[in-house]
C-alpha positions as CSV (number, residue, x, y, z in Angstrom):
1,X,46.7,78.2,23.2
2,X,49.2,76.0,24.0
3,X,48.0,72.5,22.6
4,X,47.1,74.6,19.5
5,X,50.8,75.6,18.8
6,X,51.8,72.0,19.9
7,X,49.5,70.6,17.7
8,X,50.8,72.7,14.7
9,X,54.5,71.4,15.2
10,X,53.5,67.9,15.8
11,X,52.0,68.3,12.0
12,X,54.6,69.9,10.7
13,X,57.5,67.8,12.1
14,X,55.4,65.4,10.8
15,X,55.1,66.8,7.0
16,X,59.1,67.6,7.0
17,X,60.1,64.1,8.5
18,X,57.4,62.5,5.7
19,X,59.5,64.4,2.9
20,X,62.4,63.4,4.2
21,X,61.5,59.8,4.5
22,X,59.5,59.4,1.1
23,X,62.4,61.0,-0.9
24,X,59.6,63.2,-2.5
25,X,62.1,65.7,-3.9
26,X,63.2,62.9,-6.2
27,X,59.9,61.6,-6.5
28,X,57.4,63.4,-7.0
29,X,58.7,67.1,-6.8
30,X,55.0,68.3,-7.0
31,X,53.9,66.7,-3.8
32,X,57.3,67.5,-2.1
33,X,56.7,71.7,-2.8
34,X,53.1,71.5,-1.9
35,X,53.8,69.6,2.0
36,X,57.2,72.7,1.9
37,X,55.1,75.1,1.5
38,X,52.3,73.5,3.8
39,X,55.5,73.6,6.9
40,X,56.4,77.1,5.7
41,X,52.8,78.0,6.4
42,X,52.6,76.2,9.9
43,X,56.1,78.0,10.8
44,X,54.3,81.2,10.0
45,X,51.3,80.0,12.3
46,X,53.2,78.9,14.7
47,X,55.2,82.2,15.3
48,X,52.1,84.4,15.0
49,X,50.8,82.4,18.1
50,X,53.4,82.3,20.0
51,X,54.1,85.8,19.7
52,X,49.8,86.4,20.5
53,X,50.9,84.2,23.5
54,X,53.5,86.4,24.8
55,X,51.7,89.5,24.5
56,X,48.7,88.4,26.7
């Protein structure tokens, strides 16, 4: 469970740093909302395991 939740913040460190980097906001906004809303996704992933983690 562990290297799953990794795994997930390795891509999404990755997807927020490759906004950054890119300047995607300025552009190409439509890219730059799809990979936001692909990290708000993960963060919800990510918290949902962790929490499953916890519990067991």
């Amino acid at each position: 469970m562990n290297f799953v939740i990794e795994l997930l913040e390795e891509n999404k460190k990755y997807l927020e740093r490759n906004v950054i980097k890119k300047n995607l906001m300025q552009v190409n906004m439509q890219k730059a909302t799809r990979d936001l809303k692909k990290v708000s996704e993960l963060k919800k992933a990510i918290k949902i395991l962790k929490l499953k983690n916890r519990k067991q």
